[in-house]
N, C-alpha and C positions, 0 to 999 in steps of 0.2 A: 504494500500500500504506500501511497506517496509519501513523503513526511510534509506537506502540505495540509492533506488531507487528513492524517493524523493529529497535526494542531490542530486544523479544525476541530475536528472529535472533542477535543482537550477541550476549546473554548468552550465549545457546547455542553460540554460535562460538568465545569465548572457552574456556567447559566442555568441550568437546570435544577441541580442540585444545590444550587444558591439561592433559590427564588422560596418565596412564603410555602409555593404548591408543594416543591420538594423537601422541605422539610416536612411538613406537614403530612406527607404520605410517608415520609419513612417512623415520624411520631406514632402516626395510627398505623401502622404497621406493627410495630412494638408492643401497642395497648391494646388493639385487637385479641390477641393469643390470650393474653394476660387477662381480662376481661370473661372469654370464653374460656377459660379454667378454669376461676373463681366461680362460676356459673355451675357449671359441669361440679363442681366440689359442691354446692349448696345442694343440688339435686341430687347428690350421693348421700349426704349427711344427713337435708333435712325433710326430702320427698320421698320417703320410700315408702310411704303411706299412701300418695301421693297417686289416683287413678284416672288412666282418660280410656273411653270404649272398654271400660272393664280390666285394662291392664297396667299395671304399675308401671311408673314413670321412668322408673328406673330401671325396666324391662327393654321402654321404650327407647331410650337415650343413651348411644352407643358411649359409655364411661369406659374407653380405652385410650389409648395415645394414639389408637387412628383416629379418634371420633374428636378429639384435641386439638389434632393439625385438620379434620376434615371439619368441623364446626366453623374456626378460623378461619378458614377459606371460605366457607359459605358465607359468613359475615363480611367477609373480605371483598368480595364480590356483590354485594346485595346493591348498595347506589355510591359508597362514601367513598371508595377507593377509585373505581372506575370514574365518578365524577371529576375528584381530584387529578386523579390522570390525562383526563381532557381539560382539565384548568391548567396544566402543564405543558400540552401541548399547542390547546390557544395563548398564550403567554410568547410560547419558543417562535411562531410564525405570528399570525394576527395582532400581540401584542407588541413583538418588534417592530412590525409591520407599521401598526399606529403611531408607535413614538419614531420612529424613522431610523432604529439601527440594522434593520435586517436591508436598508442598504447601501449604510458600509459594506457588508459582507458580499452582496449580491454585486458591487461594482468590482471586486478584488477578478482579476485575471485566472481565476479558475473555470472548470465547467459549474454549471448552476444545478445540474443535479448531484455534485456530491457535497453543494449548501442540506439539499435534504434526508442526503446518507449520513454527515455529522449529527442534524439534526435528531434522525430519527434513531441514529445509534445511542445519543445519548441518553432519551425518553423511553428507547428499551436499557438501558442499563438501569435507570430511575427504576420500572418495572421488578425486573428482575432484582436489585437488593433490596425494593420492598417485598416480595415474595421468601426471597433468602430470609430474610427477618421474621415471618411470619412462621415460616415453616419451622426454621431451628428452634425459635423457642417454643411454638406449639407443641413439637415432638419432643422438649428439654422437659416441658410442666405437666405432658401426657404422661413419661418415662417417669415424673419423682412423685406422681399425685394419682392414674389413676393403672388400671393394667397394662403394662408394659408387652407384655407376650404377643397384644394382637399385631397380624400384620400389615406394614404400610406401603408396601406396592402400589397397592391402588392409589391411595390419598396422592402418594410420593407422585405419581404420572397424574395424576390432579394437578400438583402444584406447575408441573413441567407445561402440560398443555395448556394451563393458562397463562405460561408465558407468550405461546401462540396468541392466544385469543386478547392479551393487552396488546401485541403487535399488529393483530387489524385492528385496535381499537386504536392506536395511535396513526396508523396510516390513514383508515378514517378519518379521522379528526385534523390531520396535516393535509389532506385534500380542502376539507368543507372550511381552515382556516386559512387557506390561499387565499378562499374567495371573498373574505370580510376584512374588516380594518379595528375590530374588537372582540375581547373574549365573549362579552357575554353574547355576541351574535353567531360567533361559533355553537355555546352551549342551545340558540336557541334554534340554530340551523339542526345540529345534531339528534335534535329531541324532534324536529319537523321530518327526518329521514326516518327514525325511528319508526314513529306513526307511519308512515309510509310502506315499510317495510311487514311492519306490524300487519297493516290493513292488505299485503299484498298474501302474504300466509293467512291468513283469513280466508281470503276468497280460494286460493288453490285448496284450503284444508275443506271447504265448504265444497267446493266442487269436486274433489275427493270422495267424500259423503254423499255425492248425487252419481256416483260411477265414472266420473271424467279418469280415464287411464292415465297413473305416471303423474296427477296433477299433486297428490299429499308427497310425493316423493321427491318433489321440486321443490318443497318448505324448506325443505335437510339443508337448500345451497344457499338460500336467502341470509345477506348478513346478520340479520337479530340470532338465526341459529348458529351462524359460523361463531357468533361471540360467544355462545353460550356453550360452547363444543366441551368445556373444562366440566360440564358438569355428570360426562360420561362416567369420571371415575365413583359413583356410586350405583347406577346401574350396568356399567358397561358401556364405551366407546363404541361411538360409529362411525365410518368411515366417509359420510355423503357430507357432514358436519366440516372432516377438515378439509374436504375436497375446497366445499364453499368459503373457507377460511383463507385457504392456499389463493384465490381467486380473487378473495378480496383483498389481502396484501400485496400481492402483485399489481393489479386495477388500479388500485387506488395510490400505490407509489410512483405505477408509471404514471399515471395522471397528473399526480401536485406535482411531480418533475416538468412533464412538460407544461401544466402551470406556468413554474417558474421560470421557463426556459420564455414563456412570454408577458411576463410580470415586467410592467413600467417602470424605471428608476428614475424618479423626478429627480 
């Protein structure tokens, strides 16, 4: 790799993990695990009395060191992390963008798509040591508080595939903030595709339901399911989920590059 491109990287690693957003993900990253332990311990201790459809709570709620890092993750993923992650990635483009440093960078005599490979290397690095965080001590406060023995394969390819799944959530997000000049019209672009998306597995799941051939097996590629692909490790991964993942990071990286390849520099 160039060493141009490399500083790059560096700058961006710096910017990212400088910014309120990135602290603040790897904060709740931390507190997350920690939170869901102390939770998981009150429900060992003080619900075992504790019934829902007839069965104890504590029957219910997997109290092992997988159910420690797989709780975590669930929480992890529910709105606080995933939103904070796209406040991070509208900030690195849209919010450059508005205060007018992303072009400095964009006048610099390099190619303008590996502006968005710095970028986007840094916002998965963001990713990924908040997941590292999440997972070690999950499975550190599983291992000292509840049974140890169960095994974490699954969870563990949990964790792994959601670094996929922040990865189109960041390419995503570096598309829909080429196209705005502030974060919060990113967050409200994001939540208008969403809907979108939403309502389009709707209709194919609806016509699925009326015998339309191949139409419910089209949901699988749609990107609301490609992001949700990490939540295979509780019942079992599918393979049409990262197909459609694979397609949306690719899509949508070549897109904001070429984007940027024709983004104005006033």
């Amino acid at each position: 790799m160039p060493l141009q491109i490399v500083a790059m990287i560096r700058a961006e690693l710096r910017a990212v993990f400088g910014r309120a957003s990135g602290k603040a993900a790897l904060a709740l990253s931390l507190l997350i695990p920690i939170v869901v332990a102390v939770v998981m311990a009150w429900i060992q201790q003080k619900a075992v009395d504790a019934r829902f459809n007839g069965m104890s709570v504590t029957q219910l709620a997997d109290l092992t060191i997988r159910g420690s890092a797989g709780y975590a993750l669930m929480v992890r993923n529910m709105v606080v992390l995933p939103l904070i992650l796209l406040l991070a990635t509208a900030a690195a483009v849209a919010g450059e963008r508005r205060d007018g440093t992303l072009r400095e960078v964009l006048v610099r005599p390099v190619p303008r798509w590996s502006v968005v490979l710095a970028k986007a290397t840094a916002l998965f690095s963001l990713s990924a040591a908040c997941l590292a965080l999440t997972l070690v001590v999950g499975l550190a406060l599983g291992a000292g508080m509840f049974d140890a023995s169960a095994p974490i394969s699954r969870v563990s390819l949990g964790y792994l595939s959601c670094l996929g799944t922040d990865l189109g959530l960041i390419c995503l997000a570096m598309l829909t903030a080429s196209l705005v000049r502030s974060v919060g019209g990113v967050v409200v672009l994001m939540i208008l595709l969403m809907m979108v998306d939403m309502a389009g597995r709707g209709i194919l799941t609806l016509a699925g339901n009326f015998g339309v051939e191949n139409a419910a097996a089209m949901v699988d590629y749609f990107p609301g399911a490609a992001l949700d692909a990490w939540e295979g490790w509780k019942d079992g991964f599918e393979v049409r989920p990262f197909v459609g993942l694979g397609i949306l990071v690719l899509s949508a990286f070549g897109l904001t590059c070429a984007r940027f390849h024709r983004m104005d520099v006033p």
